[in-house]
N, C-alpha and C positions, 0 to 999 in steps of 0.2 A: 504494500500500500504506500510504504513512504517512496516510492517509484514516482508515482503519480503527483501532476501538478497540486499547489491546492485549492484553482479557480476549479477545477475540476472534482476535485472531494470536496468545494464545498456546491458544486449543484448537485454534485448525488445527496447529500446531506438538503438542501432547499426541495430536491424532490421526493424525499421522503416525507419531509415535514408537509408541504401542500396537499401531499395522498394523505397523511394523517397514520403515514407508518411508522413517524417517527413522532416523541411525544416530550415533556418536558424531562422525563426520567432518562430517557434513552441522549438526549442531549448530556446529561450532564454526566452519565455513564461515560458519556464518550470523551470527557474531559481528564479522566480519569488513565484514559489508557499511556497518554503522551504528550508531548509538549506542541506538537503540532497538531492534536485533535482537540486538546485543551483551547487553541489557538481558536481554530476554525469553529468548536461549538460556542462561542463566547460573540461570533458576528453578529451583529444588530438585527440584519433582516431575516434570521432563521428566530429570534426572539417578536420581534414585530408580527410576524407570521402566526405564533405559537398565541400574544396575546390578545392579535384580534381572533384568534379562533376559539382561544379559552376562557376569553373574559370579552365579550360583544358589546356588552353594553358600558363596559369600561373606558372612560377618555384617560390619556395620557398627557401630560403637558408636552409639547412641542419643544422646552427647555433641556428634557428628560429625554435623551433619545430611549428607546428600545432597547434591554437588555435582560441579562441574565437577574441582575439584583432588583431588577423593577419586575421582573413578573415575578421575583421569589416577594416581592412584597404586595402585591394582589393574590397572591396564590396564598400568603398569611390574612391578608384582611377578607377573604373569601372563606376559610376557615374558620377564623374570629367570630364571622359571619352567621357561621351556620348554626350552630346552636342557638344563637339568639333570636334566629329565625322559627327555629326548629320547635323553640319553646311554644308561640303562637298555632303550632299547626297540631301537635302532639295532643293529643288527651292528658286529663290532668294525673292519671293513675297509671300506671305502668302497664300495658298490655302484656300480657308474657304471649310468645310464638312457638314456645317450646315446654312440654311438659315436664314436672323435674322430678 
């Protein structure tokens, strides 16, 4: 692999990510292998990509380009999120789904 350009490993990596084969885990997996995939998953427009498709109704400021540490901070305030949501839709008593 480290043969290959890296305008080229990263449209394989952009056309992963647009099929939705590739996903926020798989990016930062791949950070992990090397200092040249470390490189290539940290490009803005494989993150831009990742956060208009994981967070749509999310605006980003324009000052803030696209990146790895701005979706790891919607990917926390979506978490944050959830439960507090969660509380509104839940019934007030615990349903059990499983007999014990």
């Amino acid at each position: 692999m480290s043969s290959l350009p890296d305008d080229v490993l990263l449209q394989v990596l952009e056309m992963g990510n647009k099929t939705r084969r590739l996903d926020h885990r798989d990016l930062c997996n791949l950070a992990m292998v090397n200092s040249q995939f470390n490189e290539l998953s940290n490009d803005s427009s494989l993150w831009a990509t990742l956060l208009s498709r994981d967070f749509p109704s999310s605006h980003y400021p324009s000052s803030e380009p696209p990146s790895k540490s701005l979706y790891r901070k919607k990917f926390e305030e979506e978490k944050m999120a959830a439960p507090e949501a969660r509380k509104y839709l839940l019934p007030s008593s615990p349903v059990r789904c499983f007999p014990q």
